[in-house]
CHARMM internal coordinates of N, CA and C (Angstrom, degrees):
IC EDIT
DIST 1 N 1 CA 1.4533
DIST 1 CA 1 C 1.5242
ANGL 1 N 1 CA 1 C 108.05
DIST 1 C 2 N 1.4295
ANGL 1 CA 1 C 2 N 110.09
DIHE 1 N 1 CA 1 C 2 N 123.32
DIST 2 N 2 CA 1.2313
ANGL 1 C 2 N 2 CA 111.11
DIHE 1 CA 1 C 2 N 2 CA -170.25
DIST 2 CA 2 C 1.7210
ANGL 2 N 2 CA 2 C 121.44
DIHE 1 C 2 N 2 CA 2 C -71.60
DIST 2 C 3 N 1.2266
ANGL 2 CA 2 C 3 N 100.71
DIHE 2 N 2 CA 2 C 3 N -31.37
DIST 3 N 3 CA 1.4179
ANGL 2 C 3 N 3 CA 130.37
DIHE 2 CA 2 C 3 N 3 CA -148.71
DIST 3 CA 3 C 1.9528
ANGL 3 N 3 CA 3 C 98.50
DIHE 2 C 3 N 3 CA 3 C -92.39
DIST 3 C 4 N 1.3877
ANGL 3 CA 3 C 4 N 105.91
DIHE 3 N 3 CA 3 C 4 N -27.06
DIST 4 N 4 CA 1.9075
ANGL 3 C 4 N 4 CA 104.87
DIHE 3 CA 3 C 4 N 4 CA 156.73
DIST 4 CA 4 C 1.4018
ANGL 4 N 4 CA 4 C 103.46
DIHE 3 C 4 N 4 CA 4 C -92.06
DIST 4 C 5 N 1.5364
ANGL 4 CA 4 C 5 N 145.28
DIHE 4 N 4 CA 4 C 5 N -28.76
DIST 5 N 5 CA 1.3081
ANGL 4 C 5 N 5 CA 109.11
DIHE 4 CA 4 C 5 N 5 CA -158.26
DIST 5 CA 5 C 1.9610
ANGL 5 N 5 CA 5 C 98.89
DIHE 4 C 5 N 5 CA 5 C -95.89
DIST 5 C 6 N 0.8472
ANGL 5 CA 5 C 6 N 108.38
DIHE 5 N 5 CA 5 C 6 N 40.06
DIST 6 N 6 CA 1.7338
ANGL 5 C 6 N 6 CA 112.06
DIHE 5 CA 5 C 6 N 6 CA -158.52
DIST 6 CA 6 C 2.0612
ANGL 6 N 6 CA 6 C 72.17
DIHE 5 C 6 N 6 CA 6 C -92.08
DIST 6 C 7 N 1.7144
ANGL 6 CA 6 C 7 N 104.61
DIHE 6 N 6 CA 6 C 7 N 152.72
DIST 7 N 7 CA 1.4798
ANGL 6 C 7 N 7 CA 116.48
DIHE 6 CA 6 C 7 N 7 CA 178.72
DIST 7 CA 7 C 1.3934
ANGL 7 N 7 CA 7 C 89.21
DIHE 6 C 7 N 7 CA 7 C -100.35
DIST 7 C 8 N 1.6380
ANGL 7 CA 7 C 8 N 121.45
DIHE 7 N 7 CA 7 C 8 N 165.58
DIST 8 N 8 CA 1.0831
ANGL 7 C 8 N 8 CA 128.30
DIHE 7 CA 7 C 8 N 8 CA -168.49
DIST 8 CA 8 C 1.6526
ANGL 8 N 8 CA 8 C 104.68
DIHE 7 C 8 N 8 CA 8 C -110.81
DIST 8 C 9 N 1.1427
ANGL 8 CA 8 C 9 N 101.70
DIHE 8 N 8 CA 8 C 9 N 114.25
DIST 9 N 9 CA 1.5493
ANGL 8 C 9 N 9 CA 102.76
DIHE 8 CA 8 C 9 N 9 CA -164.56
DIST 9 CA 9 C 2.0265
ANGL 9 N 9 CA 9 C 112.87
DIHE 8 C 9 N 9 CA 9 C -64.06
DIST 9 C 10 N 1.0260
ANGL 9 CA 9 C 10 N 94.92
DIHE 9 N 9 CA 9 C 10 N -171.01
DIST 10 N 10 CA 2.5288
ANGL 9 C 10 N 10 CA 95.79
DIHE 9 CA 9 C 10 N 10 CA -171.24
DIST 10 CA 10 C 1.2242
ANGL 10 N 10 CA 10 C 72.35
DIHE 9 C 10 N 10 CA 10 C -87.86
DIST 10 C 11 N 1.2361
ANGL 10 CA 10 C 11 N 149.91
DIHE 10 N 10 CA 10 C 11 N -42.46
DIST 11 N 11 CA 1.5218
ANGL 10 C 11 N 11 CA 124.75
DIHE 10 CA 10 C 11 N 11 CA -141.14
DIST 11 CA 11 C 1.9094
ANGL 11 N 11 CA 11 C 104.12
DIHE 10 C 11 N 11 CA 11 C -94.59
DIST 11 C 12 N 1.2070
ANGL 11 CA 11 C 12 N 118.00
DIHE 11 N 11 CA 11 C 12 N 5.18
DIST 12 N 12 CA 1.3457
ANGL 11 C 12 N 12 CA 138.12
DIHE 11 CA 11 C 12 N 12 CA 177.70
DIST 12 CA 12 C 1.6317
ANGL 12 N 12 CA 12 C 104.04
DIHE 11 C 12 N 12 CA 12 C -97.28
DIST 12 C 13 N 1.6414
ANGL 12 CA 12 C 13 N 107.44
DIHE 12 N 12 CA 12 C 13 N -54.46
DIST 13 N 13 CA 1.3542
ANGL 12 C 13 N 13 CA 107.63
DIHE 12 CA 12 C 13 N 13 CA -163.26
DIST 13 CA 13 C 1.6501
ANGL 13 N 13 CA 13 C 93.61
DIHE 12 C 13 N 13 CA 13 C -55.41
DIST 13 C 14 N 1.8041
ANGL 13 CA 13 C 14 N 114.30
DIHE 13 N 13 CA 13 C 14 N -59.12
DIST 14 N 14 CA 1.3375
ANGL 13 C 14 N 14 CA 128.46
DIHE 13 CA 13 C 14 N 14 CA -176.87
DIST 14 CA 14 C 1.3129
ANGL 14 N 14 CA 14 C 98.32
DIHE 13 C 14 N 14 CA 14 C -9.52
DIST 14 C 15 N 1.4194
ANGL 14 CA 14 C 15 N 104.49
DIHE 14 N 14 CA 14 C 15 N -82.09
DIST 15 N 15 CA 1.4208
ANGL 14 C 15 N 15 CA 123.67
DIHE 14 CA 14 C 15 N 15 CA -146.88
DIST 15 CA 15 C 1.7641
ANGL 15 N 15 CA 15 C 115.74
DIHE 14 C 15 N 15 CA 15 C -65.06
DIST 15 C 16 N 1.6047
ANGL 15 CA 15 C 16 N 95.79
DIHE 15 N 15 CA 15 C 16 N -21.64
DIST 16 N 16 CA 1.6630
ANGL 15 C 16 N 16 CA 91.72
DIHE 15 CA 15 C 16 N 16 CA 179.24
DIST 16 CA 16 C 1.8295
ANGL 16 N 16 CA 16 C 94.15
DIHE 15 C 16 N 16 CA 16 C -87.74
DIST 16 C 17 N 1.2148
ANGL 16 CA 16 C 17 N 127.91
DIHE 16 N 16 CA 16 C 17 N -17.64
DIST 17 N 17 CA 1.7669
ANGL 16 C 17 N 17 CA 110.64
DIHE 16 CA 16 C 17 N 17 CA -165.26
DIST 17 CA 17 C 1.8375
ANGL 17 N 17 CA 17 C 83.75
DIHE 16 C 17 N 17 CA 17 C -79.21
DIST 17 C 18 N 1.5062
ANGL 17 CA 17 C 18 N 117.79
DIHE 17 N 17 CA 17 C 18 N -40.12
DIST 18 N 18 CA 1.8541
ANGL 17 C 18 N 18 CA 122.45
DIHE 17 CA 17 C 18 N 18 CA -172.17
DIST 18 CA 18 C 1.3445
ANGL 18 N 18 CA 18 C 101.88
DIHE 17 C 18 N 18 CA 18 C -42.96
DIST 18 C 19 N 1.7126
ANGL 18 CA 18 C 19 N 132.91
DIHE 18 N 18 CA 18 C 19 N -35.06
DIST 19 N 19 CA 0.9478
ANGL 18 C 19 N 19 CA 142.86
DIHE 18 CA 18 C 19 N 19 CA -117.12
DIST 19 CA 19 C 1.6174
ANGL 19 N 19 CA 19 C 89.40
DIHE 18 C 19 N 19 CA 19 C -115.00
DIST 19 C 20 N 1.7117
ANGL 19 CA 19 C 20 N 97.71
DIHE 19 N 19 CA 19 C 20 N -70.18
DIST 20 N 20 CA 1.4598
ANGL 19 C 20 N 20 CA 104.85
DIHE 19 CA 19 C 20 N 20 CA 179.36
DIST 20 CA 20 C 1.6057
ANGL 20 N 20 CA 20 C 130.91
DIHE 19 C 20 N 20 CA 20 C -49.34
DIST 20 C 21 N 1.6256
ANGL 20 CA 20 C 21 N 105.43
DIHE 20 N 20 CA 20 C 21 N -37.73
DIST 21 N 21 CA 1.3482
ANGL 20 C 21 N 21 CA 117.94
DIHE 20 CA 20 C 21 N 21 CA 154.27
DIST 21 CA 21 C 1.6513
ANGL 21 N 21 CA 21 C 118.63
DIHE 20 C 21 N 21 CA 21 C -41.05
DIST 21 C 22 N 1.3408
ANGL 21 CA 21 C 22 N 121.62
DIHE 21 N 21 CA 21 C 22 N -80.97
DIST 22 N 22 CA 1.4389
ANGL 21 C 22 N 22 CA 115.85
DIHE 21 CA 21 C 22 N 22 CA -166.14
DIST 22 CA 22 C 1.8549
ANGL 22 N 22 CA 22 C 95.51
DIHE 21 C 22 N 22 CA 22 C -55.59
DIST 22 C 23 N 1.3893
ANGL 22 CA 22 C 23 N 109.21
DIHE 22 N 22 CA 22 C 23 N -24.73
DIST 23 N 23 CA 1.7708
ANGL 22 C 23 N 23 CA 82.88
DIHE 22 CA 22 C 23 N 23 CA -158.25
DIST 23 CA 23 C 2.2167
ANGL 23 N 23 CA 23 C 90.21
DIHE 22 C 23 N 23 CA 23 C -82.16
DIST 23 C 24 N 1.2537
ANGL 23 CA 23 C 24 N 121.08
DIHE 23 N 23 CA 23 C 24 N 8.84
DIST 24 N 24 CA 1.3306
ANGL 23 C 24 N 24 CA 130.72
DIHE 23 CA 23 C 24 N 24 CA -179.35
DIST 24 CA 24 C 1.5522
ANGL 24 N 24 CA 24 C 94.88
DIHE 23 C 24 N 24 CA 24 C -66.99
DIST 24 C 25 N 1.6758
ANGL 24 CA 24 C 25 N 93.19
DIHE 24 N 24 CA 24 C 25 N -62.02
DIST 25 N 25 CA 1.6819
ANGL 24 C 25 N 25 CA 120.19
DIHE 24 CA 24 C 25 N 25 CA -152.53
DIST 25 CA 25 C 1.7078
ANGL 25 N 25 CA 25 C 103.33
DIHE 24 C 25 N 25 CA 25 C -62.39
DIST 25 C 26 N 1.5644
ANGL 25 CA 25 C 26 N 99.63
DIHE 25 N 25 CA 25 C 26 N -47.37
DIST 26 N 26 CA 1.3427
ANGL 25 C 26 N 26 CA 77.21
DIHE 25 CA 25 C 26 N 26 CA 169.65
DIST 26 CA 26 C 1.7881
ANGL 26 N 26 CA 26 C 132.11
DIHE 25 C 26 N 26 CA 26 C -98.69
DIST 26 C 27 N 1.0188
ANGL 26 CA 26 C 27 N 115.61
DIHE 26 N 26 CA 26 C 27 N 27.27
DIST 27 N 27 CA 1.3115
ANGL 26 C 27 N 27 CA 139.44
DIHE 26 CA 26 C 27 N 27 CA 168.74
DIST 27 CA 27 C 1.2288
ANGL 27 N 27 CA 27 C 97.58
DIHE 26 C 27 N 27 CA 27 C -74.63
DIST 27 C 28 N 1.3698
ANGL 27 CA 27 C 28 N 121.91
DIHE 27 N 27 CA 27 C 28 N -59.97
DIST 28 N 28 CA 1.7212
ANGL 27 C 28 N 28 CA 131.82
DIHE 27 CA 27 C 28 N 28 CA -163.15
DIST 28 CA 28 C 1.5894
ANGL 28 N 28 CA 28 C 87.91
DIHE 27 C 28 N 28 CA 28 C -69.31
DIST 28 C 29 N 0.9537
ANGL 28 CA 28 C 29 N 137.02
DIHE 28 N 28 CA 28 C 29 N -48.61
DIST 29 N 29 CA 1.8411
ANGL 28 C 29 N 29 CA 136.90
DIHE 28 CA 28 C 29 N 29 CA -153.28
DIST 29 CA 29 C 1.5425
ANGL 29 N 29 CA 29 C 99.58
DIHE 28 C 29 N 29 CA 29 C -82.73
DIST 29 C 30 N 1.3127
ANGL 29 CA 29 C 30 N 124.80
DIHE 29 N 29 CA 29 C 30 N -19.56
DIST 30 N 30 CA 1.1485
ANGL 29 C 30 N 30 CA 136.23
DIHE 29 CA 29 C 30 N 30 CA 179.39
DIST 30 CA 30 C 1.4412
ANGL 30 N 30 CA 30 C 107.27
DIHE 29 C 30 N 30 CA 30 C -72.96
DIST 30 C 31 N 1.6449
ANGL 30 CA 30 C 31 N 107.38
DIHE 30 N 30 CA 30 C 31 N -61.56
DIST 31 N 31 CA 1.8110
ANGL 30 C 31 N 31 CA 116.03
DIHE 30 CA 30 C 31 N 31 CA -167.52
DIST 31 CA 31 C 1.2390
ANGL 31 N 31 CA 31 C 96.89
DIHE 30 C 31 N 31 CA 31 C -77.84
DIST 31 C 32 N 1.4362
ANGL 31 CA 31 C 32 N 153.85
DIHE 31 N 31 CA 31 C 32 N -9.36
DIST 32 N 32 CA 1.2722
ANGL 31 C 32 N 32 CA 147.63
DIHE 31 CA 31 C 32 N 32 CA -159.97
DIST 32 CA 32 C 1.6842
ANGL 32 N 32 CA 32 C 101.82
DIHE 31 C 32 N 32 CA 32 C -119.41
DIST 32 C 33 N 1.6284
ANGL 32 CA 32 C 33 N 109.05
DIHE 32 N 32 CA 32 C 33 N 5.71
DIST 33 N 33 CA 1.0100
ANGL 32 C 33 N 33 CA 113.74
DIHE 32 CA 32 C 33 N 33 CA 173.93
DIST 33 CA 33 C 1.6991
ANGL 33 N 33 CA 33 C 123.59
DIHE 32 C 33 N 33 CA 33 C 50.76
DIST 33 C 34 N 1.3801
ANGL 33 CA 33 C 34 N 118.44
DIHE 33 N 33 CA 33 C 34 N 46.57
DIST 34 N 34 CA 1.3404
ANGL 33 C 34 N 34 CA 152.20
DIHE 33 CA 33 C 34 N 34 CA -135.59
DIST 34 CA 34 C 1.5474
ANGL 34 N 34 CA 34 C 119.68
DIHE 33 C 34 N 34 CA 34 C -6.42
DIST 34 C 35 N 1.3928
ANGL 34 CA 34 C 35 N 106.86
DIHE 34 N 34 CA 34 C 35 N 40.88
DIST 35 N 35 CA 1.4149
ANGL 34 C 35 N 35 CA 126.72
DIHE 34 CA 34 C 35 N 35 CA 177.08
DIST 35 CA 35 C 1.7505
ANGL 35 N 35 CA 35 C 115.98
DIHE 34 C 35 N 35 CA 35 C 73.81
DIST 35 C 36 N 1.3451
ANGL 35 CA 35 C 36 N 101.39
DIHE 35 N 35 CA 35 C 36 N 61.72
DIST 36 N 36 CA 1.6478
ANGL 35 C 36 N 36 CA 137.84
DIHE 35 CA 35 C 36 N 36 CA -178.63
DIST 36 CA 36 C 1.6501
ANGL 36 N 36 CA 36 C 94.03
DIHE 35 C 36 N 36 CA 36 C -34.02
DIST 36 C 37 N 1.3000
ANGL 36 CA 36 C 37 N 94.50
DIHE 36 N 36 CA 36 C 37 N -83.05
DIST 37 N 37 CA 1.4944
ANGL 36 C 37 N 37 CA 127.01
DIHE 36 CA 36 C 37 N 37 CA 176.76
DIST 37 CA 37 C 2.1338
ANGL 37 N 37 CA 37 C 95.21
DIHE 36 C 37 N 37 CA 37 C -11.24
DIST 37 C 38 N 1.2675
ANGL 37 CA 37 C 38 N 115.15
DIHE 37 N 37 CA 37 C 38 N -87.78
DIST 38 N 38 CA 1.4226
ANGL 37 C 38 N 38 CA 132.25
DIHE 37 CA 37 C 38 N 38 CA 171.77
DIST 38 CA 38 C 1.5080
ANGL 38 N 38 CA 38 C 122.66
DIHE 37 C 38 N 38 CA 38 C -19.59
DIST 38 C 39 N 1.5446
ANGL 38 CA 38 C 39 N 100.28
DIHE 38 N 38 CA 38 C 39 N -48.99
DIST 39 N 39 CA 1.7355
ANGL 38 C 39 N 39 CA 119.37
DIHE 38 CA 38 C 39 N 39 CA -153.89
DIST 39 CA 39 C 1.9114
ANGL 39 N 39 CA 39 C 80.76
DIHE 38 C 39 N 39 CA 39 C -91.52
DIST 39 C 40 N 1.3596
ANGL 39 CA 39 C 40 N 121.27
DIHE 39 N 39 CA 39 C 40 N -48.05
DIST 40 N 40 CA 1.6510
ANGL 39 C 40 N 40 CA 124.03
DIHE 39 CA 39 C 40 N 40 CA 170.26
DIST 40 CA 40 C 1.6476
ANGL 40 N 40 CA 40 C 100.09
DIHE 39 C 40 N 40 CA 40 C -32.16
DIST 40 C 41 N 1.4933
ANGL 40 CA 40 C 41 N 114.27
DIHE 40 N 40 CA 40 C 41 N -81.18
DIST 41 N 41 CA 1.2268
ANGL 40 C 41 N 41 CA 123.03
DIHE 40 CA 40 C 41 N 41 CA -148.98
DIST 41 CA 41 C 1.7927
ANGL 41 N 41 CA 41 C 107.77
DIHE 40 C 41 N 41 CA 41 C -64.78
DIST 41 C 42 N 1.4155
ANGL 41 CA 41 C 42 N 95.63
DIHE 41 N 41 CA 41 C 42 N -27.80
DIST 42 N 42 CA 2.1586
ANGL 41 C 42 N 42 CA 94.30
DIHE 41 CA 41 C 42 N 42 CA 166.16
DIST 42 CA 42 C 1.0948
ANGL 42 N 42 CA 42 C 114.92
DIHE 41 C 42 N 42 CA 42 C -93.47
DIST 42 C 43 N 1.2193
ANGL 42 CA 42 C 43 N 120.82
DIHE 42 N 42 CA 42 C 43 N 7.26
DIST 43 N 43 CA 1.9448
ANGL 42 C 43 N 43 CA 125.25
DIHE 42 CA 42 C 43 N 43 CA 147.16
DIST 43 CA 43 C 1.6063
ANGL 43 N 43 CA 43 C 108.63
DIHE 42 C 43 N 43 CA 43 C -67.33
DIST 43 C 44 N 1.1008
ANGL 43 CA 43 C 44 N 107.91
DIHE 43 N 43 CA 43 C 44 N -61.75
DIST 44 N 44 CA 1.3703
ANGL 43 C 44 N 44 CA 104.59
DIHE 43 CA 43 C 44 N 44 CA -156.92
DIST 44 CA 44 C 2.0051
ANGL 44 N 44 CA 44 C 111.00
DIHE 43 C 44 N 44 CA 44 C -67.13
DIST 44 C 45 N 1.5105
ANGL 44 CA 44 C 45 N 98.10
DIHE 44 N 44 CA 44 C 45 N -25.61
DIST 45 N 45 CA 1.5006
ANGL 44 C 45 N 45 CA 123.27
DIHE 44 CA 44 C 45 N 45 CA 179.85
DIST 45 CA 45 C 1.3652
ANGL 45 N 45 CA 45 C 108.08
DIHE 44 C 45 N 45 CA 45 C -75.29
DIST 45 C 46 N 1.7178
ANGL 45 CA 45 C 46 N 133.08
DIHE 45 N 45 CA 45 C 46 N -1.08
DIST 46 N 46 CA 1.3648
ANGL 45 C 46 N 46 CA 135.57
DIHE 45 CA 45 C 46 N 46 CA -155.98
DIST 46 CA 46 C 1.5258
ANGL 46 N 46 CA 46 C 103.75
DIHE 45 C 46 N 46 CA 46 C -106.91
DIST 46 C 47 N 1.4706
ANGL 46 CA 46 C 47 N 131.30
DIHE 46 N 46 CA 46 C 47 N 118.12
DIST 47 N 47 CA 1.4502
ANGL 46 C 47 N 47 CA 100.40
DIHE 46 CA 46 C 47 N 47 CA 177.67
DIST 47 CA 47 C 1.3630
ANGL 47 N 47 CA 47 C 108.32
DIHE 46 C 47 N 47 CA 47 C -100.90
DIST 47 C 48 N 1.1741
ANGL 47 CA 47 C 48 N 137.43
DIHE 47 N 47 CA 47 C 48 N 152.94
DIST 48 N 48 CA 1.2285
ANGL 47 C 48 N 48 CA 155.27
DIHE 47 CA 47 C 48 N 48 CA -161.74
DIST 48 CA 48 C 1.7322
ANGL 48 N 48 CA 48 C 105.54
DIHE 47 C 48 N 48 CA 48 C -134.94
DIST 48 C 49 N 1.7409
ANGL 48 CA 48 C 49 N 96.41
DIHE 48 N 48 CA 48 C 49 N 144.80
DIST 49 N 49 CA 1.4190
ANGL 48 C 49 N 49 CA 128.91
DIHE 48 CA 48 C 49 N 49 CA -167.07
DIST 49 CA 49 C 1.2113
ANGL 49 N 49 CA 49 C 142.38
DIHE 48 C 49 N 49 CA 49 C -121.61
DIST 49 C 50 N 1.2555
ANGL 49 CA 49 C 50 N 149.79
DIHE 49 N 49 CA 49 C 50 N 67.01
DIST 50 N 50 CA 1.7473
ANGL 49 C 50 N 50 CA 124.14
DIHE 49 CA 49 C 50 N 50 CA -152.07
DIST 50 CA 50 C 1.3466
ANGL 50 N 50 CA 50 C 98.72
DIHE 49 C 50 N 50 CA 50 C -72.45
DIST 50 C 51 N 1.1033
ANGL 50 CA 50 C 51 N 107.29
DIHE 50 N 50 CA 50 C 51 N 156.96
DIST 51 N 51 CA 1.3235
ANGL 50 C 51 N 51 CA 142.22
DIHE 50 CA 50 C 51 N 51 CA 177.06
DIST 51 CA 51 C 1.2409
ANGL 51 N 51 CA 51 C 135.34
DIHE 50 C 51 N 51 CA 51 C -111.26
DIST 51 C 52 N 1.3857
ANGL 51 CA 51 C 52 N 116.33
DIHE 51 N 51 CA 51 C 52 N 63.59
DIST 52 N 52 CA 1.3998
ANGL 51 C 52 N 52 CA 134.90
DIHE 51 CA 51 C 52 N 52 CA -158.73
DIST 52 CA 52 C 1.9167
ANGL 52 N 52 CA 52 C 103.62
DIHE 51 C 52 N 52 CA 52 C -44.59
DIST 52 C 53 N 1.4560
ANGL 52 CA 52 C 53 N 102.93
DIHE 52 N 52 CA 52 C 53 N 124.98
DIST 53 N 53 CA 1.8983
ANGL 52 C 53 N 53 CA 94.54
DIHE 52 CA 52 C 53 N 53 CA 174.45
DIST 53 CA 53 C 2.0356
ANGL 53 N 53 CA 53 C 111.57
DIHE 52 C 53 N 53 CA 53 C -75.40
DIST 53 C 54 N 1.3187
ANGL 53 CA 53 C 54 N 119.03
DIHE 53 N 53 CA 53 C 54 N 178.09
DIST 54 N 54 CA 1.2294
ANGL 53 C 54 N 54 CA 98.43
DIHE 53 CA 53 C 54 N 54 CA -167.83
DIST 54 CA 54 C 1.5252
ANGL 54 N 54 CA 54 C 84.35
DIHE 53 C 54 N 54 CA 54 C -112.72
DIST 54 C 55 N 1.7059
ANGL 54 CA 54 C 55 N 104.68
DIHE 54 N 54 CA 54 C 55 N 177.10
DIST 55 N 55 CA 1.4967
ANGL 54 C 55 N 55 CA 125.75
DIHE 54 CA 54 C 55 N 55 CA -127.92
DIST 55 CA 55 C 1.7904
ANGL 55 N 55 CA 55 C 71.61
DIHE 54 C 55 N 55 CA 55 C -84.53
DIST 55 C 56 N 1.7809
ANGL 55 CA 55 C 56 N 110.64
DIHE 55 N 55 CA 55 C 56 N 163.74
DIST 56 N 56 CA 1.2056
ANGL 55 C 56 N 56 CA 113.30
DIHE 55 CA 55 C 56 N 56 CA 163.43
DIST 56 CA 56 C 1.4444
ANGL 56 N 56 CA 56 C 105.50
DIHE 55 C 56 N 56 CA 56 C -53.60
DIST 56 C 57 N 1.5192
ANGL 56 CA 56 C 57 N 114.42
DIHE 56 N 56 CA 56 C 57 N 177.01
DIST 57 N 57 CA 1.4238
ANGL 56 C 57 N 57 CA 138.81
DIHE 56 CA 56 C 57 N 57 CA 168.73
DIST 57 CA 57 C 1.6148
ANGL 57 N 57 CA 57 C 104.84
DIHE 56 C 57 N 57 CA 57 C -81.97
DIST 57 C 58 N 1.3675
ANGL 57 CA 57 C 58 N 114.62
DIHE 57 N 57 CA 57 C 58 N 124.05
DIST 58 N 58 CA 1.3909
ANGL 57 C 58 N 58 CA 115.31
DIHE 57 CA 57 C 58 N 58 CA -171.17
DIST 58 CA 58 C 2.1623
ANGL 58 N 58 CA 58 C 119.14
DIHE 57 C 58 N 58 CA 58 C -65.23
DIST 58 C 59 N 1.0970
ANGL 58 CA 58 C 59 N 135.18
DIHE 58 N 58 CA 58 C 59 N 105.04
DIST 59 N 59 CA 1.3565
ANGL 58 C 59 N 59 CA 144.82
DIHE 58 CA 58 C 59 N 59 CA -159.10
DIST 59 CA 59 C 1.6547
ANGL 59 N 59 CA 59 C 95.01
DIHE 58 C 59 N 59 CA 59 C -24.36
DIST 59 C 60 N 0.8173
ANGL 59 CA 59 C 60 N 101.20
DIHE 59 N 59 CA 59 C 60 N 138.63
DIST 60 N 60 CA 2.2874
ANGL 59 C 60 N 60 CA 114.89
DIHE 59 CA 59 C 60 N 60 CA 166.05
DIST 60 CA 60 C 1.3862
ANGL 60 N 60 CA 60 C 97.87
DIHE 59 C 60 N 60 CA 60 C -66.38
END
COOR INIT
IC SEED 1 N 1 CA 1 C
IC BUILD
């Protein structure tokens, strides 16, 4: 069978370690709950505004 004894070329290995990494990275961003803690503390640091809309246009 041709198609198992084929060698696995660098530009394969590359791409599966490229591969395994991001699916690491976001594994880690996942269990760390993508750094809660951080996104909390620039909530509370955010100031916020309403923004009143303006009055209708008075009828013709």
């Amino acid at each position: 069978m041709a198609y198992v004894d084929q060698k696995m070329s660098s530009g394969k290995i590359v791409a599966i370690v490229i591969v395994a990494l991001i699916h690491a990275a976001l594994g880690y961003a996942f269990v760390t709950g993508l750094a809660f803690q951080y996104v909390k503390k620039a909530t509370e640091k955010l100031n916020t505004f309403d923004v009143e809309p303006p009055p209708p246009p008075p009828p013709p």
